[in-house]
C-alpha angles and dihedrals in degrees: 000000000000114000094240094052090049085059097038081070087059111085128190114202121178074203097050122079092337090303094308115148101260127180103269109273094019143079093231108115127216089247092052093057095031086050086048091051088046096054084049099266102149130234083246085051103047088046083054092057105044101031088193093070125090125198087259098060082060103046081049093061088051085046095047094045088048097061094041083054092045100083098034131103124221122221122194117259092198131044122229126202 
């Protein structure tokens, strides 16, 4: 699926879980799914659980995550010696 369409599923609403970025139509937000993919859910258990979802909802949260990521710079937390 075209990048822009993935991202057209991604809403940000000031009146929608306090402004956080959701899954167009929910109240899921990008960080919930992407925080359930992190902890090993997989992309079959999350649809299980919120029936409303499709796969594409959920590459569109990576997707999401990897543009915001694009343009920012990591320092390191720790120092090593």
């Amino acid at each position: 699926m075209e990048q822009k369409r993935l991202l057209e599923r991604i809403a940000l609403d000031p009146k929608v879980m306090v402004g956080k970025t959701v899954i167009r139509g929910t109240r899921l937000t990008v960080q919930y799914i992407l925080n359930l993919l992190a902890h090993g859910a997989t992309i079959d258990e999350i649809l299980q659980e919120y029936k409303g979802l499709t796969k594409e909802d959920i590459l569109a949260c990576l997707l999401y995550a990897s543009e915001i990521l694009e343009d920012t710079t990591f320092m390191p937390l720790v120092e090593t010696a």
